[in-house]
mmJSON file of the N, C-alpha and C atoms, coordinates in Angstrom:
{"data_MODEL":{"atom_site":{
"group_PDB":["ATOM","ATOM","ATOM","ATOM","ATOM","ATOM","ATOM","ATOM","ATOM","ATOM","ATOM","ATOM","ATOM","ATOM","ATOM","ATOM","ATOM","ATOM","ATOM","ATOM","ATOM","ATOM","ATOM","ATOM","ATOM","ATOM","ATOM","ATOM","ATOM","ATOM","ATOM","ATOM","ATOM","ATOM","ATOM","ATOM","ATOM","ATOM","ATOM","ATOM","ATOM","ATOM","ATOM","ATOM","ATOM","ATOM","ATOM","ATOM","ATOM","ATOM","ATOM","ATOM","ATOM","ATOM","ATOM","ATOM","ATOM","ATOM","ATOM","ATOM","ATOM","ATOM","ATOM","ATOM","ATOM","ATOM","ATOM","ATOM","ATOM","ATOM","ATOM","ATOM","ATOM","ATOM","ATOM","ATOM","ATOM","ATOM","ATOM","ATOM","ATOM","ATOM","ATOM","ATOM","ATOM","ATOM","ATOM","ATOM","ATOM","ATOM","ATOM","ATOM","ATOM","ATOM","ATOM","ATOM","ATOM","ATOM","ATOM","ATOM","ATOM","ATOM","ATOM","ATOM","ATOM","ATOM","ATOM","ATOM","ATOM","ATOM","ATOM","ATOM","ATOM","ATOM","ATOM","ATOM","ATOM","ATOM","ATOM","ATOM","ATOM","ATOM","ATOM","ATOM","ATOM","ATOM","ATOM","ATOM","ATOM","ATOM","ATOM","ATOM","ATOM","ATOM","ATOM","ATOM","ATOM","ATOM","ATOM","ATOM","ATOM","ATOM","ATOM","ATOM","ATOM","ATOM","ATOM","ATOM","ATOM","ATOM","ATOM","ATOM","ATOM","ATOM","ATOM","ATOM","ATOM","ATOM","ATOM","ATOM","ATOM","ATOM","ATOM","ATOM","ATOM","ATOM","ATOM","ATOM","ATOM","ATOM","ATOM","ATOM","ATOM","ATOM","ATOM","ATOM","ATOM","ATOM","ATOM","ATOM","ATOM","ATOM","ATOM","ATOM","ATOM","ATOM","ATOM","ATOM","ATOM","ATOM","ATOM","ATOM","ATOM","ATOM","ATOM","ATOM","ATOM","ATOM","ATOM","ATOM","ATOM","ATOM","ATOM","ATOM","ATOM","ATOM","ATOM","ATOM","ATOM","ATOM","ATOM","ATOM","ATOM","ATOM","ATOM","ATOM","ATOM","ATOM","ATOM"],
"id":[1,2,3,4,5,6,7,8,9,10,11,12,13,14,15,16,17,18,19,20,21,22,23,24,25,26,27,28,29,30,31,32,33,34,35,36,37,38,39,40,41,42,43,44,45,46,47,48,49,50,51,52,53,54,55,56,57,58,59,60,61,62,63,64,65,66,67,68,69,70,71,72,73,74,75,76,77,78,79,80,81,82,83,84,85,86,87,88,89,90,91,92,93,94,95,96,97,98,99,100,101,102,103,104,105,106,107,108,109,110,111,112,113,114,115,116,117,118,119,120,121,122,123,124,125,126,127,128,129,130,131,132,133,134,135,136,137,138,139,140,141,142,143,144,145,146,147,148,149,150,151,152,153,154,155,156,157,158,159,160,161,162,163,164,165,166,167,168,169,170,171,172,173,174,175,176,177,178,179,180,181,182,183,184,185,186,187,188,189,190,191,192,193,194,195,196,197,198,199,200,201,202,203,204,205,206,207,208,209,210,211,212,213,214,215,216,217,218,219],
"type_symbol":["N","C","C","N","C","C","N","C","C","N","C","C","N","C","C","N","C","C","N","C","C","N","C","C","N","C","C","N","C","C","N","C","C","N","C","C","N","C","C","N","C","C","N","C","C","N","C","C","N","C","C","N","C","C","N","C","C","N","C","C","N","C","C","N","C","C","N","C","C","N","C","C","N","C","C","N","C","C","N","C","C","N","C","C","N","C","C","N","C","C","N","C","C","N","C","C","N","C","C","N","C","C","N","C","C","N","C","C","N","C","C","N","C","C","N","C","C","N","C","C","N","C","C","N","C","C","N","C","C","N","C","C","N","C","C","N","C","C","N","C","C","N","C","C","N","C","C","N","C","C","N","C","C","N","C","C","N","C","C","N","C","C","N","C","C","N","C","C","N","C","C","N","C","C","N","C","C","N","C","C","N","C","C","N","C","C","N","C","C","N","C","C","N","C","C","N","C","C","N","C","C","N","C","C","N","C","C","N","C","C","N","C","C","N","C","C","N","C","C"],
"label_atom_id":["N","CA","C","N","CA","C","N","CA","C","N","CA","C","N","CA","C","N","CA","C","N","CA","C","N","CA","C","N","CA","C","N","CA","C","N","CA","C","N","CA","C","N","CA","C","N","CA","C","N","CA","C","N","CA","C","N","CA","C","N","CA","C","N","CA","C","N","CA","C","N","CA","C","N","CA","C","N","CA","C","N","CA","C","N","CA","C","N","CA","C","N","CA","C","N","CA","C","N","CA","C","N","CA","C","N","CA","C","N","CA","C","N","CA","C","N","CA","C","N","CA","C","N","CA","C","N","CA","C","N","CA","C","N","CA","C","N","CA","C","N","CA","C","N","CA","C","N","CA","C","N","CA","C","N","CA","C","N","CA","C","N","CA","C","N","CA","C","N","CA","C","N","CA","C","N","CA","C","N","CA","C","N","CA","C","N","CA","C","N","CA","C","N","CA","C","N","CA","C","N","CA","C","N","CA","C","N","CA","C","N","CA","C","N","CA","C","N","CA","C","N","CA","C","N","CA","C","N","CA","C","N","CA","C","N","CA","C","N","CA","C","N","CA","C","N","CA","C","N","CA","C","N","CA","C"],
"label_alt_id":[null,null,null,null,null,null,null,null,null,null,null,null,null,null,null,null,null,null,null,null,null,null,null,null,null,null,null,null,null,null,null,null,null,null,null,null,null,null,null,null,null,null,null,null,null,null,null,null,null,null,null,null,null,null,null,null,null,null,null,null,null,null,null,null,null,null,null,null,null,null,null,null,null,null,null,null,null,null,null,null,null,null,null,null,null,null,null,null,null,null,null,null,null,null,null,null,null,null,null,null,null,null,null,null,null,null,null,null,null,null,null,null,null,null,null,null,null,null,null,null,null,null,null,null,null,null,null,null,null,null,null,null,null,null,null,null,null,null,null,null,null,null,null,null,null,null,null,null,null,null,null,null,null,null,null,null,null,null,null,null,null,null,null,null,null,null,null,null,null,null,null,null,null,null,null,null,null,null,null,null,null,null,null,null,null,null,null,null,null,null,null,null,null,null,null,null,null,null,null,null,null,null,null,null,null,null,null,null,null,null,null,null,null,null,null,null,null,null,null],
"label_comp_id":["UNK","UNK","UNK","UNK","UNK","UNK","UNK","UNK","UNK","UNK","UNK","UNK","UNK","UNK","UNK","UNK","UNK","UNK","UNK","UNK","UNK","UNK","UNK","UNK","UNK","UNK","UNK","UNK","UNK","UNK","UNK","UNK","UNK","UNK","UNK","UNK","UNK","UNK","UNK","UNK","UNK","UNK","UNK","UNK","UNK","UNK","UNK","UNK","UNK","UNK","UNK","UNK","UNK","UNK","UNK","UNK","UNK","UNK","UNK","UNK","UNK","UNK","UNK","UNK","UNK","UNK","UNK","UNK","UNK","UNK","UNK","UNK","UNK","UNK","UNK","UNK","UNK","UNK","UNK","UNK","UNK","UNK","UNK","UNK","UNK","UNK","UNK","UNK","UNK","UNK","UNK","UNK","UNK","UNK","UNK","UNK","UNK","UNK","UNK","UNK","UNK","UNK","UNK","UNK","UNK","UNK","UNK","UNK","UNK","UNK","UNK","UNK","UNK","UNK","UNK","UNK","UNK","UNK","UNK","UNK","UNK","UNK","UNK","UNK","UNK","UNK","UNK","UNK","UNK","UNK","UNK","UNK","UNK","UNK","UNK","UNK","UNK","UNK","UNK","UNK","UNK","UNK","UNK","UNK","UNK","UNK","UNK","UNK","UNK","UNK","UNK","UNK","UNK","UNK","UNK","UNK","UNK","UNK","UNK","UNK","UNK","UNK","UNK","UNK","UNK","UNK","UNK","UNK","UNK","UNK","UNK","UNK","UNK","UNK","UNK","UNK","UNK","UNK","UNK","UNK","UNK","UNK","UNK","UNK","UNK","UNK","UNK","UNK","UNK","UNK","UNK","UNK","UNK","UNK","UNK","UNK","UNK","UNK","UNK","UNK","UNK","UNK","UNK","UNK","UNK","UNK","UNK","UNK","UNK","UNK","UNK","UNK","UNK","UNK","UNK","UNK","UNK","UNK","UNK"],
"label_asym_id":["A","A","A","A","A","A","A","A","A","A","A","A","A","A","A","A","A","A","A","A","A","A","A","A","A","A","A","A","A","A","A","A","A","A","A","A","A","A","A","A","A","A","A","A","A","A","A","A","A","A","A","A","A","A","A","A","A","A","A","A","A","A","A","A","A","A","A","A","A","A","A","A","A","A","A","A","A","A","A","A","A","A","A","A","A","A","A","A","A","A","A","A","A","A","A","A","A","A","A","A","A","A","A","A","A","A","A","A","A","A","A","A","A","A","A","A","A","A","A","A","A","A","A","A","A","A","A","A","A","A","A","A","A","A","A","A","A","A","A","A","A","A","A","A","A","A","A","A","A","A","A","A","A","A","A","A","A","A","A","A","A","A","A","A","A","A","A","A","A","A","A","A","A","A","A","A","A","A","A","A","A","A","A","A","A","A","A","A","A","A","A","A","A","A","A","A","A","A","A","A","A","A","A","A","A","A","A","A","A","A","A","A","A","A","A","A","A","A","A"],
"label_entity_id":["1","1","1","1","1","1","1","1","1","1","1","1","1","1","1","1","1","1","1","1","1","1","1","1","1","1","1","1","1","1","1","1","1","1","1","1","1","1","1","1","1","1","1","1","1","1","1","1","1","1","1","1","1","1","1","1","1","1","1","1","1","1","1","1","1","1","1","1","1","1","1","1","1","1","1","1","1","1","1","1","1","1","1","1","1","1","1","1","1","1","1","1","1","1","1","1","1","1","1","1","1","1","1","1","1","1","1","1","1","1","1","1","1","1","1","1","1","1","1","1","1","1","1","1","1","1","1","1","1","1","1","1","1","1","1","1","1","1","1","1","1","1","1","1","1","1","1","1","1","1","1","1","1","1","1","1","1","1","1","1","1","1","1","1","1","1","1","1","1","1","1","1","1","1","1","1","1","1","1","1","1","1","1","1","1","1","1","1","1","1","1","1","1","1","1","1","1","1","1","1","1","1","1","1","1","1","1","1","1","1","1","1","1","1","1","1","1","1","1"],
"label_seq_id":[1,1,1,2,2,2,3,3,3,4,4,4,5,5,5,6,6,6,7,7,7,8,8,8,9,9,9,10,10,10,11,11,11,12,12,12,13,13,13,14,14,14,15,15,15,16,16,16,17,17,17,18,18,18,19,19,19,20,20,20,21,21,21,22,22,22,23,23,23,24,24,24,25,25,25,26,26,26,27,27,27,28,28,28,29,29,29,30,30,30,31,31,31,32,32,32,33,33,33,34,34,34,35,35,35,36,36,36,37,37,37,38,38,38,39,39,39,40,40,40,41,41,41,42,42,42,43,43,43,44,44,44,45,45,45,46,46,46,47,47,47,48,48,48,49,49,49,50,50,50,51,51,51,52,52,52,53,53,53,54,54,54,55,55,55,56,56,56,57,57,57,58,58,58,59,59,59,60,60,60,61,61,61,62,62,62,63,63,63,64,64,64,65,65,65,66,66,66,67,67,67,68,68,68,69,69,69,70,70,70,71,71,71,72,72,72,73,73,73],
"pdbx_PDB_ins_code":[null,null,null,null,null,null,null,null,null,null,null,null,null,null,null,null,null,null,null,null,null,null,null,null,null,null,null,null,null,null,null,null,null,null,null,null,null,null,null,null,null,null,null,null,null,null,null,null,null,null,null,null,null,null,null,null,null,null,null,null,null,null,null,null,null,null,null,null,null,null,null,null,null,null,null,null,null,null,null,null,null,null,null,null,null,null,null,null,null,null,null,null,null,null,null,null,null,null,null,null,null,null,null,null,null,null,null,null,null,null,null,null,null,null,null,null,null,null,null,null,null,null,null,null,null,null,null,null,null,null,null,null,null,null,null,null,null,null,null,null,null,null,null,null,null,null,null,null,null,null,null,null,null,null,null,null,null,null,null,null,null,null,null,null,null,null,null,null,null,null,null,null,null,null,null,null,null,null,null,null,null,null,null,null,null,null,null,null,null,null,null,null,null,null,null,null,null,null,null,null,null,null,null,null,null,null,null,null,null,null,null,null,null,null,null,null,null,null,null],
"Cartn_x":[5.515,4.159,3.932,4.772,4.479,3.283,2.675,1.964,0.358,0.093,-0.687,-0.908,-2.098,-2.389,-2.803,-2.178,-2.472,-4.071,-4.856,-6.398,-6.102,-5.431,-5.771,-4.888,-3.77,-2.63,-3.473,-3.918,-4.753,-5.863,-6.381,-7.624,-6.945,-5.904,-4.981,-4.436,-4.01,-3.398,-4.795,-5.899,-6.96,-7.908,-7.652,-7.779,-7.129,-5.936,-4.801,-5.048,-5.445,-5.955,-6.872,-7.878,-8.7,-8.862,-8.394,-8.109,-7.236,-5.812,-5.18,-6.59,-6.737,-7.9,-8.851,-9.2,-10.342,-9.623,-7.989,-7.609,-7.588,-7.276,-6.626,-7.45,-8.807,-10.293,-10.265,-10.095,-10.334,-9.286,-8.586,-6.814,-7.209,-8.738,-8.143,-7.774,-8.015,-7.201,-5.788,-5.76,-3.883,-3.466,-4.07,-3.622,-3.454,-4.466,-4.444,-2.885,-2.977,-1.75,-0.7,-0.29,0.873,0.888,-0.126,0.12,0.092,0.231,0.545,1.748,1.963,3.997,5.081,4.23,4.98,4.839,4.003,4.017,5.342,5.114,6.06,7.365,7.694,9.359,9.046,9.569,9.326,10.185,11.483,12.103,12.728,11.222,11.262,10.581,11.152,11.461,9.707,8.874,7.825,7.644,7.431,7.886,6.178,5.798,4.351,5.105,4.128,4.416,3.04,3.803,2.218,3.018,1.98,1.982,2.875,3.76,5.239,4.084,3.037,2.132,1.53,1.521,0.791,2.285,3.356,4.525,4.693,4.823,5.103,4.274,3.096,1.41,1.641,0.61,0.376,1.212,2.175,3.318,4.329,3.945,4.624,4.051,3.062,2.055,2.33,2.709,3.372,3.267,1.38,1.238,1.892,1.245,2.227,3.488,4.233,5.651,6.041,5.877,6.37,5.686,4.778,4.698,5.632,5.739,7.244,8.291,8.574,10.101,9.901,8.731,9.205,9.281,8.518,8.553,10.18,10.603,11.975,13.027,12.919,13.521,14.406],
"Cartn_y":[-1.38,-0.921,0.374,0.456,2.049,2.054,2.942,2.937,2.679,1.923,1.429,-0.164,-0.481,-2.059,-2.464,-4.273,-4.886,-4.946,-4.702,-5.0,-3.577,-2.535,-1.28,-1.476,-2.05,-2.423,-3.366,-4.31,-5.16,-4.28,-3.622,-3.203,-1.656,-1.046,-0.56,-0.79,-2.299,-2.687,-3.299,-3.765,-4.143,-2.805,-1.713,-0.624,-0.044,-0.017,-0.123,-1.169,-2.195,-3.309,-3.122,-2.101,-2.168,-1.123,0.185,0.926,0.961,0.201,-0.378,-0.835,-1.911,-2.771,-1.661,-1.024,-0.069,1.061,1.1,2.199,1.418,0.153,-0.42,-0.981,-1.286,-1.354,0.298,0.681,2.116,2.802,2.261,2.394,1.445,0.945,0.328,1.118,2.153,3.013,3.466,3.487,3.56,1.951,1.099,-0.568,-0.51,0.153,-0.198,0.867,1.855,2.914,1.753,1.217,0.331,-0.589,-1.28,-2.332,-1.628,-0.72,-0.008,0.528,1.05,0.75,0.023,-0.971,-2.771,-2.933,-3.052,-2.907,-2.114,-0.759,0.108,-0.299,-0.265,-0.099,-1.15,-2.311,-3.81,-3.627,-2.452,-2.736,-1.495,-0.621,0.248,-0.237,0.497,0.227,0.864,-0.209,1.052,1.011,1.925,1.92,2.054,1.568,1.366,2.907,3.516,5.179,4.469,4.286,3.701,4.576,5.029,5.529,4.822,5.236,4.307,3.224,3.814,3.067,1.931,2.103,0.784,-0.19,-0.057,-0.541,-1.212,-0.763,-1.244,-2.427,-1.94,-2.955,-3.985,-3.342,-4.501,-5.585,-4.495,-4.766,-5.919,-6.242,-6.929,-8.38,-8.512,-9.939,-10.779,-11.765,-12.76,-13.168,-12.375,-12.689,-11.381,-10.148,-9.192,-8.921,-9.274,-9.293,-10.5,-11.373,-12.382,-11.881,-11.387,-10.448,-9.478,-8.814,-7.511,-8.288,-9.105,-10.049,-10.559,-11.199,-12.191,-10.573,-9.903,-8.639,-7.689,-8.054,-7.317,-8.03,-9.149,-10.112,-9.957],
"Cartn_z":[18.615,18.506,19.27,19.814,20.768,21.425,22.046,23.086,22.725,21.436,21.272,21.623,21.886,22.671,21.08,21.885,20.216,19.647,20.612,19.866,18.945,19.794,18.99,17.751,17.651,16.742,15.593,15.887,14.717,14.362,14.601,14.172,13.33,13.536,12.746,11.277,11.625,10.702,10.04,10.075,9.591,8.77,9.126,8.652,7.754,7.556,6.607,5.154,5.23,4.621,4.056,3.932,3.898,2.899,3.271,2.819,1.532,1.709,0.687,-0.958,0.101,-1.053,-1.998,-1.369,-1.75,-2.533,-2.481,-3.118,-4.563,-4.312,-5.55,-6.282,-5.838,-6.726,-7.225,-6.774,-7.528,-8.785,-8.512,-9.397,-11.012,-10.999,-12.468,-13.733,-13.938,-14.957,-14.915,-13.329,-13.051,-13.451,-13.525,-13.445,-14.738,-16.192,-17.149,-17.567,-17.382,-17.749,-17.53,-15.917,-15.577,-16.966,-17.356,-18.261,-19.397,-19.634,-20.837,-20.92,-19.912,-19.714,-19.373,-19.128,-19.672,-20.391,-21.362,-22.884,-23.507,-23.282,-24.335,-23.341,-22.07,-21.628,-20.625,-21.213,-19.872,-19.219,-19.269,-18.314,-17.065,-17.621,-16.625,-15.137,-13.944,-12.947,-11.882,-11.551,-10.751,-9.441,-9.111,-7.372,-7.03,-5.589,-4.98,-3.863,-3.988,-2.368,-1.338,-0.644,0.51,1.64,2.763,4.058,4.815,5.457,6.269,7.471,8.257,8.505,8.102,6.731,6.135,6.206,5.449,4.966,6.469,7.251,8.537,9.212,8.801,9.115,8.32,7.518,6.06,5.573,4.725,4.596,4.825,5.581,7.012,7.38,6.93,6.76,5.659,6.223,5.19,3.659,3.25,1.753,1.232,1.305,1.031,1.08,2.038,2.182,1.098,0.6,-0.225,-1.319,-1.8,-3.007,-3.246,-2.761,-2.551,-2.744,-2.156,-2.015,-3.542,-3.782,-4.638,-6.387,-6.502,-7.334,-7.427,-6.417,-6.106,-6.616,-6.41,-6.946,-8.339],
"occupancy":[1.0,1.0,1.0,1.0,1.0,1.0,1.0,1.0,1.0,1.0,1.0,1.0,1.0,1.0,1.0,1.0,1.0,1.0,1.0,1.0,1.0,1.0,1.0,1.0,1.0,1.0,1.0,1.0,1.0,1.0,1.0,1.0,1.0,1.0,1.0,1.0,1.0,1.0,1.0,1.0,1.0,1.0,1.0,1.0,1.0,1.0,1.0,1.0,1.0,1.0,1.0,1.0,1.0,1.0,1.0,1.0,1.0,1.0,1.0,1.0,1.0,1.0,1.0,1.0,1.0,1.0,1.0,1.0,1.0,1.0,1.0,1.0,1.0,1.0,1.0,1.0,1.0,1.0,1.0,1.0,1.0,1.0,1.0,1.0,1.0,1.0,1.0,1.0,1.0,1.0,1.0,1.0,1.0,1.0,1.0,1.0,1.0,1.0,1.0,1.0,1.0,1.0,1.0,1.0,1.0,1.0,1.0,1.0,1.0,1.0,1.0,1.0,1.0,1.0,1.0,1.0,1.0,1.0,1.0,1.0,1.0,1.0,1.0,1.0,1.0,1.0,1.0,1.0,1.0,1.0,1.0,1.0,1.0,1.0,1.0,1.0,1.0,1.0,1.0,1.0,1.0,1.0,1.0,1.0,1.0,1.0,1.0,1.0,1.0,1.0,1.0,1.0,1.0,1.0,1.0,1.0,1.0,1.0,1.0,1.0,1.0,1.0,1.0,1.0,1.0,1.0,1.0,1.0,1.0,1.0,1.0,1.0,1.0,1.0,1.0,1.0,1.0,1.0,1.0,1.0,1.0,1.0,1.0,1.0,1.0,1.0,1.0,1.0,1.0,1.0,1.0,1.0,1.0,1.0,1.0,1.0,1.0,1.0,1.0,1.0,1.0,1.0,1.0,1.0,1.0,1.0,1.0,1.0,1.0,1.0,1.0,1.0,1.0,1.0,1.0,1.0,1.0,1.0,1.0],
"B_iso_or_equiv":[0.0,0.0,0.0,0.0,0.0,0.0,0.0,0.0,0.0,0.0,0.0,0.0,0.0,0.0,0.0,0.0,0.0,0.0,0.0,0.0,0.0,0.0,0.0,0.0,0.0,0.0,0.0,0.0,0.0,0.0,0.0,0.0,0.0,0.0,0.0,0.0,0.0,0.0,0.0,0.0,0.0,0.0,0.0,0.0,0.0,0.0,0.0,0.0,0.0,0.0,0.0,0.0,0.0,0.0,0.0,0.0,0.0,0.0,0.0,0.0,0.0,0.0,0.0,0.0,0.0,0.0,0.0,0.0,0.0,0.0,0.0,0.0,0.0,0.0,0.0,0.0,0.0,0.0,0.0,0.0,0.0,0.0,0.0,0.0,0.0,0.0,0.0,0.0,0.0,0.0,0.0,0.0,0.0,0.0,0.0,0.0,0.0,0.0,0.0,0.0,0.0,0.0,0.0,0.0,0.0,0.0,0.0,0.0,0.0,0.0,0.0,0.0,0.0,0.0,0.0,0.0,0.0,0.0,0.0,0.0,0.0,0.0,0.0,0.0,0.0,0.0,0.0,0.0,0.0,0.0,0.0,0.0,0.0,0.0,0.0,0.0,0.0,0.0,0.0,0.0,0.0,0.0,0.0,0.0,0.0,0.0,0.0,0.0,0.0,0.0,0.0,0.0,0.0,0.0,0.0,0.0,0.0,0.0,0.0,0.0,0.0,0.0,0.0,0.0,0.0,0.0,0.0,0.0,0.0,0.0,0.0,0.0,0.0,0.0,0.0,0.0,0.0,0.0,0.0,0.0,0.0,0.0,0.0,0.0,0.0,0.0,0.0,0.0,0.0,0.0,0.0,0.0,0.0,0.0,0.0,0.0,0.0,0.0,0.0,0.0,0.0,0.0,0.0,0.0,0.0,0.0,0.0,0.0,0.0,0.0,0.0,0.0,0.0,0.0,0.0,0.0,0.0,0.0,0.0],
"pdbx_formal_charge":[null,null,null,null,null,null,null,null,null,null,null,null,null,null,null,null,null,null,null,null,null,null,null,null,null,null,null,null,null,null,null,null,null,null,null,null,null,null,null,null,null,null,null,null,null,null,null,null,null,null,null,null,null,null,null,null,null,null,null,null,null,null,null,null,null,null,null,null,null,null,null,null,null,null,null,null,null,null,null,null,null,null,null,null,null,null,null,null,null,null,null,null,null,null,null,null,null,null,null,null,null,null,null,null,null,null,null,null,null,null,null,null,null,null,null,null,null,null,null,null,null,null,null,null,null,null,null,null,null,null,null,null,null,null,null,null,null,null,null,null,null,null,null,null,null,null,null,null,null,null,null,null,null,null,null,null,null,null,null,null,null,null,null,null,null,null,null,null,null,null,null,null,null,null,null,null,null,null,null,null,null,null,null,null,null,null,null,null,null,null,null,null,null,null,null,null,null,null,null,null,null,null,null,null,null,null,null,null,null,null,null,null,null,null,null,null,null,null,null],
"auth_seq_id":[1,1,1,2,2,2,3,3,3,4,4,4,5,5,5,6,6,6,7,7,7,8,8,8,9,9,9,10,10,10,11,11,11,12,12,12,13,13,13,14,14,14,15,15,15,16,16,16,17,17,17,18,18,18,19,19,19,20,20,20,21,21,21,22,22,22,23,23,23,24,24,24,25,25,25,26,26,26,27,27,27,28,28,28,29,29,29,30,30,30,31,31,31,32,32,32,33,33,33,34,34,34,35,35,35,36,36,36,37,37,37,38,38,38,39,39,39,40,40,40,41,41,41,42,42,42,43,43,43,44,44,44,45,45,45,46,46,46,47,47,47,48,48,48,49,49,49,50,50,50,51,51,51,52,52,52,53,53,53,54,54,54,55,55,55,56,56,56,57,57,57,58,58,58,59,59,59,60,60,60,61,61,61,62,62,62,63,63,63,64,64,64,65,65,65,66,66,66,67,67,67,68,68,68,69,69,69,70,70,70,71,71,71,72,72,72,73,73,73],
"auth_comp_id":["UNK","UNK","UNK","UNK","UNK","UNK","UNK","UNK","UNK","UNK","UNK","UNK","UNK","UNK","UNK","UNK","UNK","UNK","UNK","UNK","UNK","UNK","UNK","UNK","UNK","UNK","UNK","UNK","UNK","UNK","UNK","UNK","UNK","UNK","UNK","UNK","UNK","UNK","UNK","UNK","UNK","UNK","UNK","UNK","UNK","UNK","UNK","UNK","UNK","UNK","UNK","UNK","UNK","UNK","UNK","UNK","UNK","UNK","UNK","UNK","UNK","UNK","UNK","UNK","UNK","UNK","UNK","UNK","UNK","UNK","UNK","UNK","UNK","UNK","UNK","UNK","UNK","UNK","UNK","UNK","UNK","UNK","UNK","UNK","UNK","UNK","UNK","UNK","UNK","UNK","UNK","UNK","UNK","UNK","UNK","UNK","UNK","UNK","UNK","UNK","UNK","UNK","UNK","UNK","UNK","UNK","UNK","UNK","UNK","UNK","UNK","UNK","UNK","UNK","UNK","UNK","UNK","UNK","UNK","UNK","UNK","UNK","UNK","UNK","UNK","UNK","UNK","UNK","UNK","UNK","UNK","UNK","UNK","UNK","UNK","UNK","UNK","UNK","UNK","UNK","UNK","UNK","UNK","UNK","UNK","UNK","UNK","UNK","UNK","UNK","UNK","UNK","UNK","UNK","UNK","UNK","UNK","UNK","UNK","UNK","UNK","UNK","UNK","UNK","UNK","UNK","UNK","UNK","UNK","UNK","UNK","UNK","UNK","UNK","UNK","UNK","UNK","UNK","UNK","UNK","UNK","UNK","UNK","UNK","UNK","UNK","UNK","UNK","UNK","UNK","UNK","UNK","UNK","UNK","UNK","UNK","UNK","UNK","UNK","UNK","UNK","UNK","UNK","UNK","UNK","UNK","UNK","UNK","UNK","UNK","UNK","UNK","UNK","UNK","UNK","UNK","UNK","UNK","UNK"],
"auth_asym_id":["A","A","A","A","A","A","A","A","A","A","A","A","A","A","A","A","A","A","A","A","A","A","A","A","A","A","A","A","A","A","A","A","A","A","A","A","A","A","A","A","A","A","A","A","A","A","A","A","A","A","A","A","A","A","A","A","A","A","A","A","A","A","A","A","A","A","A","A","A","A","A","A","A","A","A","A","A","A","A","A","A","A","A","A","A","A","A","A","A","A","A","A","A","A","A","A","A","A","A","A","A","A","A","A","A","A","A","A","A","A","A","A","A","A","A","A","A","A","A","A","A","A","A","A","A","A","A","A","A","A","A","A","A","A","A","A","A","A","A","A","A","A","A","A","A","A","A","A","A","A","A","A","A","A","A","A","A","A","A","A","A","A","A","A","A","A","A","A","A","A","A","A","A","A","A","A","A","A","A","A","A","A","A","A","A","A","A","A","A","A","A","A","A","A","A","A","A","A","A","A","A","A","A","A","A","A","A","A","A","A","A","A","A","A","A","A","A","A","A"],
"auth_atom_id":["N","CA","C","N","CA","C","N","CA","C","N","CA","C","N","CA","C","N","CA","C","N","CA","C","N","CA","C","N","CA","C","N","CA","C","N","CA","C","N","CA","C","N","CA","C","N","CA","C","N","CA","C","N","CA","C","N","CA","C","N","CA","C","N","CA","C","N","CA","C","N","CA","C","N","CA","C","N","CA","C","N","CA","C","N","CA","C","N","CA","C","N","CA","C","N","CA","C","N","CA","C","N","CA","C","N","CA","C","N","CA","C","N","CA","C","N","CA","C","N","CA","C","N","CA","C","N","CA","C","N","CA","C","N","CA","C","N","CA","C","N","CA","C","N","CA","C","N","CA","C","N","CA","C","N","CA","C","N","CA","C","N","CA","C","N","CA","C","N","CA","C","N","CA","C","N","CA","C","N","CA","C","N","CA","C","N","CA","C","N","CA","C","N","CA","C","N","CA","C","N","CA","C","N","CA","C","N","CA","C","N","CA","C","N","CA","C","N","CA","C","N","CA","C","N","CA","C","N","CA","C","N","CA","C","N","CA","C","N","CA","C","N","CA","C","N","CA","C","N","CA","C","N","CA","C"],
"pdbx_PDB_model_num":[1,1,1,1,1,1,1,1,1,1,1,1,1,1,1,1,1,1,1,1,1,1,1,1,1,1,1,1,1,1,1,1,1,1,1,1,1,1,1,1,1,1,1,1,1,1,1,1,1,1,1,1,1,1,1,1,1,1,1,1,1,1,1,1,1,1,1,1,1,1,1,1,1,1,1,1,1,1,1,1,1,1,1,1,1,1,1,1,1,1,1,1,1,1,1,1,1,1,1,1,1,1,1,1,1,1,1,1,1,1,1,1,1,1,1,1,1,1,1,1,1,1,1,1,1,1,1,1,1,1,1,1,1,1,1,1,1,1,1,1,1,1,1,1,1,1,1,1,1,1,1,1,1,1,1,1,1,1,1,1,1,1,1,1,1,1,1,1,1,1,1,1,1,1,1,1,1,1,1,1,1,1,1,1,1,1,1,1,1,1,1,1,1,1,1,1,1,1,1,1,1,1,1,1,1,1,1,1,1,1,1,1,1,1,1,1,1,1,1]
}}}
């Protein structure tokens, strides 16, 4: 965590979360494009670009991390 304290560390990573959420309410036309290229190429490959911050945070919390795991799969 580096020289940040954990209240400051959760409220970080609770910020991250948050932010996430709000990008991805906003993404439903990027959501519909995605399901439109599962449609045409099911077996093309799509990668998520998130901030090494979040990946590290978020990321890292057991429902998300078993979403990733289980998607990678």
């Amino acid at each position: 965590m580096g020289n940040l304290s954990y209240q400051s560390y959760q409220k970080a990573v609770l910020q991250s979360a948050i932010v996430l959420l709000l990008s991805f309410a906003k993404l439903n036309s990027v959501g519909e494009a995605i399901v439109n290229l599962r449609r045409e190429d099911p077996d093309r490959v799509l990668y998520l670009a998130v901030p090494l911050f979040t990946f590290n945070t978020f990321f890292q919390l057991d429902f998300p991390r078993m979403i990733v795991e289980r998607k990678s799969a």
